[in-house]
N, C-alpha and C positions, 0 to 999 in steps of 0.2 A: 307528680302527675297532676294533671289540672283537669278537677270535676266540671261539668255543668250539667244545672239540673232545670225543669223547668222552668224555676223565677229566674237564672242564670248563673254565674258564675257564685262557686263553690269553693272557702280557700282549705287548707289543709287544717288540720285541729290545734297541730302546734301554736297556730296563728293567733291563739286567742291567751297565750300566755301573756303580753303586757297588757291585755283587758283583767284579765285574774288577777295580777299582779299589783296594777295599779288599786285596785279595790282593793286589796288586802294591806296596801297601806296606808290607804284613806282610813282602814277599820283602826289600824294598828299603831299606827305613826305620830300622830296626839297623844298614843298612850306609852308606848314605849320609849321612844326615841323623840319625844315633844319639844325641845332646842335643833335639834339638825331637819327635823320634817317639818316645821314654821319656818326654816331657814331657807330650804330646795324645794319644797313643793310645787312651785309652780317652773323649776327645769326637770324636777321629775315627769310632772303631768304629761308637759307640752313637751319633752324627746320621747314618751311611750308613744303618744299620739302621731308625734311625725313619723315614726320607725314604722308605722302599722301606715299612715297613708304616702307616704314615699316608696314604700314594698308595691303599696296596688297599683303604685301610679311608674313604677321602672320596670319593677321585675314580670306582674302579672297582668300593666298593661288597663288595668280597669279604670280608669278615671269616672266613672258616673257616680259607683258609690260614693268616692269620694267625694264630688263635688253639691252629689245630693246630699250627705253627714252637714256640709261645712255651712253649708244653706241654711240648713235643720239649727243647726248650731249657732247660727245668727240671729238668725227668728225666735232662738229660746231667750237667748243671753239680751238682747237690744230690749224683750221685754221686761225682764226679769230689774234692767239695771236703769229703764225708766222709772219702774216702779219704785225701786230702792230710793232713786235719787228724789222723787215726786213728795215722796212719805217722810224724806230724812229733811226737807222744811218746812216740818207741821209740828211744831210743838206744843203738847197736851199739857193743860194743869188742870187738876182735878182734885178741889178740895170737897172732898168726904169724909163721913166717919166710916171706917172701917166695922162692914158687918157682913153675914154672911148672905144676907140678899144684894148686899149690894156688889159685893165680888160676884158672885154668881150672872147679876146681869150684867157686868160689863165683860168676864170672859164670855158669856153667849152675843153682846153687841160686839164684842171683840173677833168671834168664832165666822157671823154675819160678814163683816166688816171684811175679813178675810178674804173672799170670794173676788171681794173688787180690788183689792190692791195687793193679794197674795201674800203668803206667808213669810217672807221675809219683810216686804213694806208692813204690816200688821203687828211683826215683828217688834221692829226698832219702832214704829210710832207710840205700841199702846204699852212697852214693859213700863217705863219708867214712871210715867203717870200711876201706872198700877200698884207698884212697887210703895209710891209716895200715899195714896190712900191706904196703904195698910202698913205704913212705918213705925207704928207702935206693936206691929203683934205679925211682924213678916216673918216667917217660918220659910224653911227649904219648900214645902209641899206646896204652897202660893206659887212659886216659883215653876217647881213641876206642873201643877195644874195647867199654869198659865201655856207651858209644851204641848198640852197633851190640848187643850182648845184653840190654841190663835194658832201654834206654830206649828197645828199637825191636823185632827180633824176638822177645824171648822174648814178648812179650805175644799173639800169635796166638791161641792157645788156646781163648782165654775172649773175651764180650764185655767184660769187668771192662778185661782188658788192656789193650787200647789204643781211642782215644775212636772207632776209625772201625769196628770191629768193635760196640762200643756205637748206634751209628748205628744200625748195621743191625737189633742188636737191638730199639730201638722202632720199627723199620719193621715188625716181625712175625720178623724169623730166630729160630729157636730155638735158646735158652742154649744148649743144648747141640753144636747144628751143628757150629759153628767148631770144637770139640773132636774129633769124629769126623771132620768131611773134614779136616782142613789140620793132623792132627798129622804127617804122614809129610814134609810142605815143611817143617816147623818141626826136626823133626828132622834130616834132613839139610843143610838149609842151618847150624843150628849146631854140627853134626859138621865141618865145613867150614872152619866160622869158629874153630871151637874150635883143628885141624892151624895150620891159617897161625898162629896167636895163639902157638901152643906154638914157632914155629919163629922167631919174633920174640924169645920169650922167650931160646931158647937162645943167641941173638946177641946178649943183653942181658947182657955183663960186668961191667954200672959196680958189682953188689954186688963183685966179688972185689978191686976198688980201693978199698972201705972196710973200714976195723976195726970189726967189727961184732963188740962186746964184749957189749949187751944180750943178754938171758937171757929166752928165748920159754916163756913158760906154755902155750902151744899153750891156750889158754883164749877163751873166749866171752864176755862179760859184761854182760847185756840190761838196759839199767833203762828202766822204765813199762809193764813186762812186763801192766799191766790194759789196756792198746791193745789186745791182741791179743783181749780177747774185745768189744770195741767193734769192732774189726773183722769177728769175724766175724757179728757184728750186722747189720753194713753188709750186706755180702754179702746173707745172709738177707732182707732185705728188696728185695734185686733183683727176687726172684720174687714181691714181692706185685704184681701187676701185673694188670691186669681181661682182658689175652689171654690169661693163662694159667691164670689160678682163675676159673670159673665163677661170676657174684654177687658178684666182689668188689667194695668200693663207689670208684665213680667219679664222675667230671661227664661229664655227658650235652648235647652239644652236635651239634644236625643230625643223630641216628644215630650220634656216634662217642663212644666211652668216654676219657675223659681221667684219667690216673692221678693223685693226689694224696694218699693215703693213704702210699705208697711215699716221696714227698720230704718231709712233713714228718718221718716217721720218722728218714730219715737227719739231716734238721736237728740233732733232735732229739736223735740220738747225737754228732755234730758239736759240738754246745753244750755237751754231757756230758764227753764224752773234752777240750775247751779248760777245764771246771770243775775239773775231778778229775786233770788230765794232773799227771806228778810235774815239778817244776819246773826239777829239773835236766837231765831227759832233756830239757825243749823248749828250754832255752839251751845244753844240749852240741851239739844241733843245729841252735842260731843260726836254731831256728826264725820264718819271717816270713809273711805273706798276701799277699806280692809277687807272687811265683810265679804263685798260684791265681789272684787277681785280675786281672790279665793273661790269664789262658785266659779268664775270667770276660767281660770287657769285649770281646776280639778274637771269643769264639765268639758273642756278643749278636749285635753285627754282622752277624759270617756265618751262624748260621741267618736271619737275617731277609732281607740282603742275597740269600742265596740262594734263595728263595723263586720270583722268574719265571726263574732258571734251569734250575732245577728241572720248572718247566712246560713251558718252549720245549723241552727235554730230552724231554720224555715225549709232545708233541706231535710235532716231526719228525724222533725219533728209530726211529720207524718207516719215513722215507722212506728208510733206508740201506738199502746192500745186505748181502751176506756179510760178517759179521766172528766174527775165530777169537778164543777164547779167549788165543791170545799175543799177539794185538793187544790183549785188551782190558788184560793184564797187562801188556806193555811201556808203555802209555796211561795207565794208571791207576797205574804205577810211577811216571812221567817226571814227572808232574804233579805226586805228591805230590813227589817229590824237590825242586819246587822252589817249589811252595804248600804247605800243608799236606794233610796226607793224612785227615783227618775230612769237610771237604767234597769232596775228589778222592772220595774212596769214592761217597758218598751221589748227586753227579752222573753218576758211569760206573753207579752201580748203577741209576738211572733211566733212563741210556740205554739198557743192554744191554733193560730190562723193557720198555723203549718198542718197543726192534725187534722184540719176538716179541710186542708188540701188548697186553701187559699194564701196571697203573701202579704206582707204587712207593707211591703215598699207600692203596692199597686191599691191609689184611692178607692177604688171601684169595688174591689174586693173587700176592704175595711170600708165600704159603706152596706156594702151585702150581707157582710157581717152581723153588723150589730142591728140589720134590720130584718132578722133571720129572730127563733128561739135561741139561737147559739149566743145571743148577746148578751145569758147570763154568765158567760163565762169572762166577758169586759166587765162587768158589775164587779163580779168576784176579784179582777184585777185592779179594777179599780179606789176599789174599798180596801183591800190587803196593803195593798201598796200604801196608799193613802193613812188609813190609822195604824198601823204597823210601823209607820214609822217613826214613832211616837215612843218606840219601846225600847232607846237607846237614844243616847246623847251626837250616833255619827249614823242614826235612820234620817235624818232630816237635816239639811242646812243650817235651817235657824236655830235649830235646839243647842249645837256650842255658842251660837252670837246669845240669843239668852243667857243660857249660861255665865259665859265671859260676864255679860251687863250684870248680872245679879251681882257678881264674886267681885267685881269692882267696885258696888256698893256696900259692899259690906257683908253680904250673906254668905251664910256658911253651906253651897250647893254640895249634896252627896258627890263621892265620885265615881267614876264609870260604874264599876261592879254593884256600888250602893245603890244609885240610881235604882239598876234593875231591881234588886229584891224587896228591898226597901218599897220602892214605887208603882214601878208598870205593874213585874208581877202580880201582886196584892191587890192593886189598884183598875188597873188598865187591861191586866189581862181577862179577870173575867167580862167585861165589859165584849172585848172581841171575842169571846166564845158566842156570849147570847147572839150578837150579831150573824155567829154564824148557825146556830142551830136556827134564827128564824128565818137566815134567806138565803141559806148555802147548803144545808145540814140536807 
C-alpha cells in the first residue's frame, strides 16, 4: 500500500534494508572479509543504490527523489574530487626538529587548513610532511592525533570541511552558518586535544635515545606551488549555486533548481590542475585515485540507498516526543562513530526537521529552521556528527587513507578494536563529553 504524507510520498520500511545493509558493510567489510570487500565494493555499492532507485523510478513511479539524490550527489562528489586532485599536487617538505610545540602548531595550522581544502585534501597533503618532521620519535599516537585534528575536527568550520557539513549545505544551510555557530565547540574541544597531545608529547623520550646529528633548516619547501590558486578556484565556485545568486542558470525540474554550472567548473579545474600538475610533486606524494574513488562508489550507494530513509524519517519523525539537543548530539555522535558520519548527519537532520513538523527536502524550511531557537539542535548535529567521527577508523573517510599512509611507511598503527580503547576512548572521548556538558547538557 502506498502512503503519502504531507512532504509526499512515503515508501514501505522494508525499503530501507539495502540503506542498513550497505552501512553494515562499510562498518564490517575492511574488518572481516578485507580481500573480497577491497575487491566488490564498488559493485556492491552501486547495485544496492540501483535496486532502491530503479524500485522508485518502475515500480512506485517517483522520479523526483531520485533525481534530486543524483544531483545532491554530484554536487558532493565533483567537490570533494576537485579538492582531492587540487591537494594531491602540492607537495610539502618540511624540515623541523621534532618537538611538542611544534607538532601542536602544525596539526592546529593543519585543523585551520582543513576548512578550505577539506578533510581528505588536508589529508593526503599534510600526513607525509608531518610524518617526516617527527621521524625520529614517530609513535602510533602522532598518527591518531593527526585523525582526530586534520582528518576529523578541525574541519567544522566550513561546509568545504568535512562531507556532512557539505550535506547540509545543499540542503539550504548557509556557507557561512557553521562558521558563526560552532566556532566556540571547535575551539575548545581542540584547545583540549591540543593539553593531552602536549602531555603525550612530554613522555615521549625515544628522541633523547637517538644521535640526531642532522642539521634542521627549520625551512619549508612547497613544490606545485600553481595548486593553490586551482584551489582557490575550487572554493570560488562553491557559491555559484541558484540558492544563493538570484538567475543563476540551472535545470528546472518539478519547481526545483538543480545546479550544474557549479560541477562542471570544478571538473573542469580538476582536468586542469591533473594537465599542468608538476610531476614531481604528484609522485612525491605517491599520488593515486584509489582514495577518491572509493568515497566515489560507497557515497553512490548511500545517497541513493538512503533515499526511503530519509522519507520514513520525515514522516514519523513527528510522532516522537521531547528530545534535547544532547540527545540528538550523543545520537548523531554514536552513529557516526560507527557508520559514517555524512549520512548520520543528513538522517538526524531530517529527524529533528520532521519533529517540529518541517522537511528537510524543502529550502525554506531548513532556512526557517536554523533561524528559529530550534537551530540548536543543527549545532548538536553538527558537532556530533563531525567530532564523533574521529572515534573509529570507518567514522570518517580519511581516517583508513591515513592509516593506509602511516602503515606503508613504516608505523606500527593500532588496529580497529586498539584504536578505540587504546585512543578515542581515553583520549577523545572525554574531550566530547565536556563539549557537551557546556553546549548541549
Amino acid at each position: 500500500m502506498i502512503l503519502l504524507s504531507v512532504s509526499g510520498f512515503v515508501p514501505p520500511a522494508w525499503l530501507v534494508a539495502p540503506f542498513a545493509l550497505l552501512l553494515m558493510l562499510i562498518a564490517t567489510g575492511p574488518l572481516l572479509f578485507a580481500h573480497v570487500w577491497h575487491k566488490y565494493y564498488k559493485h556492491i555499492a552501486v547495485s544496492l543504490g540501483l535496486l532502491v532507485g530503479i524500485y522508485y523510478l518502475t515500480v512506485y513511479r517517483q522520479p523526483l527523489p531520485v533525481i534530486e539524490t543524483l544531483a545532491e550527489y554530484v554536487s558532493f562528489i565533483s567537490l570533494l574530487f576537485a579538492l582531492y586532485v587540487a591537494a594531491g599536487g602540492i607537495y610539502i617538505f618540511a624540515d623541523f626538529e621534532s618537538k611538542a610545540i611544534t607538532n601542536v602548531l602544525f596539526l592546529l595550522l593543519g585543523a585551520i587548513l582543513t576548512n578550505i581544502i577539506g578533510t581528505t585534501g588536508a589529508s593526503v597533503l599534510l600526513i607525509r610532511p608531518y610524518m617526516r618532521i617527527n621521524r625520529y620519535r614517530l609513535k602510533p599516537y602522532h598518527i591518531v592525533f593527526f585523525i582526530f585534528f586534520v582528518s576529523n575536527l578541525g574541519g567544522l568550520l566550513t561546509p568545504i570541511g568535512d562531507p556532512p557539513l557539505f550535506m547540509g549545505f545543499l540542503k539550504g544551510v548557509p556557507f557561512f552558518w557553521t562558521t558563526t555557530n560552532l566556532i566556540l565547540p571547535w575551539l575548545i574541544a581542540l584547545l583540549l586535544l591540543a593539553i593531552i597531545f602536549i602531555i603525550l608529547e612530554k613522555n615521549n623520550t625515544k628522541l633523547d635515545e637517538v644521535d640526531v646529528s642532522a642539521h634542521y633548516t627549520q625551512t619549508i619547501i612547497i613544490s606545485g606551488k600553481r595548486n593553490f590558486i586551482w584551489l582557490g578556484l575550487i572554493i570560488l565556485t562553491v557559491f555559484m549555486d541558484p540558492m544563493i545568486i538570484d538567475g543563476f542558470p540551472s535545470l528546472e525540474f518539478e519547481g526545483k533548481n538543480i545546479s550544474y554550472i557549479r560541477e562542471l567548473l570544478q571538473l573542469g579545474i580538476a582536468i586542469t590542475c591533473l594537465r599542468f600538475a608538476k610531476k614531481t610533486a604528484i609522485q612525491s606524494n605517491e599520488f593515486s585515485f584509489e582514495p577518491i574513488l572509493e568515497v566515489a562508489f560507497l557515497f553512490a550507494g548511500i545517497f541513493l540507498t538512503m533515499i526511503p530513509a530519509l522519507q520514513l524519517l520525515e514522516h514519523y519523525g513527528s510522532l516522537l516526543g521531547n528530545i534535547s539537543p544532547g540527545m540528538i548530539y550523543f545520537g548523531s555522535g554514536m552513529f557516526s562513530a560507527v557508520l559514517d558520519n555524512a549520512p548520520t548527519y543528513v538522517n538526524f537532520f531530517a529527524l529533528v526537521m520532521a519533529v517540529f513538523h518541517l522537511s528537510i527536502s524543502n529550502i525554506q524550511d531548513v532556512q526557517d529552521f536554523i533561524s528559529s531557537e530550534q537551530a540548536i539542535y543543527l549545532i548538536a548535529i553538527s558537532v556530533g556528527s563531525v567530532f564523533w567521527g574521529a572515534m573509529t577508523y570507518i567514522g570518517n573517510g580519511p581516517n583508513f587513507m591515513v592509516k593506509a599512509i602511516a602503515e606503508n611507511a613504516g608505523v606500527k598503527m593500532p588496529p580497529f578494536f586498539q584504536y578505540i580503547y587504546k585512543y578515542s576512548l581515553p583520549f577523545l572521548l572525554p574531550v566530547l563529553v565536556v563539549v557537551w556538558l557546556i553546549f548541549f547538557y
